[in-house]
C-alpha positions as CSV (number, residue, x, y, z in Angstrom):
1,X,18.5,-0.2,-13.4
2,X,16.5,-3.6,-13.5
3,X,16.6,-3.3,-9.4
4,X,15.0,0.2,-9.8
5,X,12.0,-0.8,-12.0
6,X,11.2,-3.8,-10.0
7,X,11.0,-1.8,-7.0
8,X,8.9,0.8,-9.1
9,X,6.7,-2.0,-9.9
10,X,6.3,-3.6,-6.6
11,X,5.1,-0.4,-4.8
12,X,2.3,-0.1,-7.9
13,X,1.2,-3.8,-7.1
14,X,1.3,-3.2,-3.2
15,X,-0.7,0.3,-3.5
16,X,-3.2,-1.2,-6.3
17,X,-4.0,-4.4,-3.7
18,X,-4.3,-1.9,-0.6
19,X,-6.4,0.2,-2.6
20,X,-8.8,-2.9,-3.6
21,X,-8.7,-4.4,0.0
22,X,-10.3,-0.8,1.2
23,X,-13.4,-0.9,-1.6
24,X,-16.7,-1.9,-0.3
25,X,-17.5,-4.6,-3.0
26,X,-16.1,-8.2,-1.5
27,X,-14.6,-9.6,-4.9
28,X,-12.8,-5.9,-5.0
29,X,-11.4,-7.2,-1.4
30,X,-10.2,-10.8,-2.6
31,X,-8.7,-9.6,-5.8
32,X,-6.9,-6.8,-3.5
33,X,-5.3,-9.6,-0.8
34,X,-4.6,-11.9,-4.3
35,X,-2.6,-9.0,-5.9
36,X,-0.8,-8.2,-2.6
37,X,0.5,-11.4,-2.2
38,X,1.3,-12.0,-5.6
39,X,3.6,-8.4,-5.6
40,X,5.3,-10.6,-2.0
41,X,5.8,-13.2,-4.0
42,X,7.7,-10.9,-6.5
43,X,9.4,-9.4,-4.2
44,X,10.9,-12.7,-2.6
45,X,12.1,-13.8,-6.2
46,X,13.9,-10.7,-6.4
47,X,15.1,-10.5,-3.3
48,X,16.7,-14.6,-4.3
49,X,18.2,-12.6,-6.8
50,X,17.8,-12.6,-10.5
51,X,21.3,-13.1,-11.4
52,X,23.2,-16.5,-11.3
53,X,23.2,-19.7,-13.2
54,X,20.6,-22.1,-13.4
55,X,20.5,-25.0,-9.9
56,X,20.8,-28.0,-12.0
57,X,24.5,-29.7,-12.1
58,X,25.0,-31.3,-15.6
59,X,28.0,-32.1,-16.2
60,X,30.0,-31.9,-13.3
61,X,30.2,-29.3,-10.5
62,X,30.4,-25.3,-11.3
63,X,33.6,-23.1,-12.2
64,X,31.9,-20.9,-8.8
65,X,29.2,-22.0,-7.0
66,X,28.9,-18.9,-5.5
67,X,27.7,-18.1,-8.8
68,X,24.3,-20.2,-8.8
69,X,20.5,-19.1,-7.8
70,X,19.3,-20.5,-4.8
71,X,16.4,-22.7,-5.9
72,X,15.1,-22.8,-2.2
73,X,13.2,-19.3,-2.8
74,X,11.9,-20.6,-6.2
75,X,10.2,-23.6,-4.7
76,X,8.9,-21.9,-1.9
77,X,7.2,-19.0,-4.0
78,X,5.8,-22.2,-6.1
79,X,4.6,-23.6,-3.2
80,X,3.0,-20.0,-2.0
81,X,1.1,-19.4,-5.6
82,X,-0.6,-22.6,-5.0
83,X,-1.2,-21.6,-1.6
84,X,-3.3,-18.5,-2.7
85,X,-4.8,-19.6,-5.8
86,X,-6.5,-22.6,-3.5
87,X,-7.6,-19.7,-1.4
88,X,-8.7,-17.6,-3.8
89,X,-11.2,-19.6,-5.6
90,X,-12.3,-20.7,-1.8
91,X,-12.6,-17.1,-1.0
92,X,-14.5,-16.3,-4.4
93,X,-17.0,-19.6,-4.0
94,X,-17.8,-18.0,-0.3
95,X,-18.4,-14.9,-1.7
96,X,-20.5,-16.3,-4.3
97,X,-22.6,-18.2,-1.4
98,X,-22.6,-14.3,0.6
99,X,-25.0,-13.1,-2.4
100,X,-27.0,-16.5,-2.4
101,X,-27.9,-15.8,0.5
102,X,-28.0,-11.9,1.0
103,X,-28.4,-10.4,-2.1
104,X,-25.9,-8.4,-2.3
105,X,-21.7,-8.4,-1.8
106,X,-21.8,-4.6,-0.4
107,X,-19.8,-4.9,3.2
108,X,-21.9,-1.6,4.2
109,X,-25.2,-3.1,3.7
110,X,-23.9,-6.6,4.8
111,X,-23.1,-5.0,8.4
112,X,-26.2,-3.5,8.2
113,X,-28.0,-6.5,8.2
114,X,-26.1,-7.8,11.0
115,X,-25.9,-11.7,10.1
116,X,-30.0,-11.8,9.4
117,X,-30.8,-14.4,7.2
């Protein structure tokens, strides 16, 4: 059942960021890409699997050690949420500097422009 609902929930998070990435406002676009790569990340913890003990050996090795989660998944889904929140914010700061400079964070009227300053 749990498998069912995560998948329920992953296809929300991936429609919902392709949905942003179409608008026409740019933070619209950056919050789409963050959300679709946030519902990967998801998806890669579940595809670790949810079930299993804990990677830490206390006390001696496991009764199966089939049995434990591999952490390798874990750290590298750490290491990608870092990964996009640095590029986020640089992504948000750029599009902050976009209106400085244009006025506006419309992608029609900033191709119609077409890079005049």
């Amino acid at each position: 059942m749990t498998q069912f609902v995560l998948a329920g929930v992953l296809g929300l998070l991936f429609a919902f960021g392709t949905f942003l990435v179409l608008r026409r406002d740019i933070v619209r676009v950056v919050w789409g890409v963050t959300i679709i790569s946030q519902a990967a990340n998801v998806y890669l913890v579940t595809m670790g699997g949810l079930a299993g003990s804990v990677p830490i050996l206390g006390h001696g090795p496991p009764d199966d050690p089939a049995t434990i989660t591999d952490p390798l998944v874990q750290a590298l889904v750490l290491t990608a949420i870092v990964i996009s929140f640095g590029t986020t914010a640089f992504a948000l700061v750029l599009t902050y500097r976009i209106h400085e400079e244009h006025g506006t964070i419309d992608l029609r009227e900033l191709g119609e422009t077409g890079g005049e300053s």
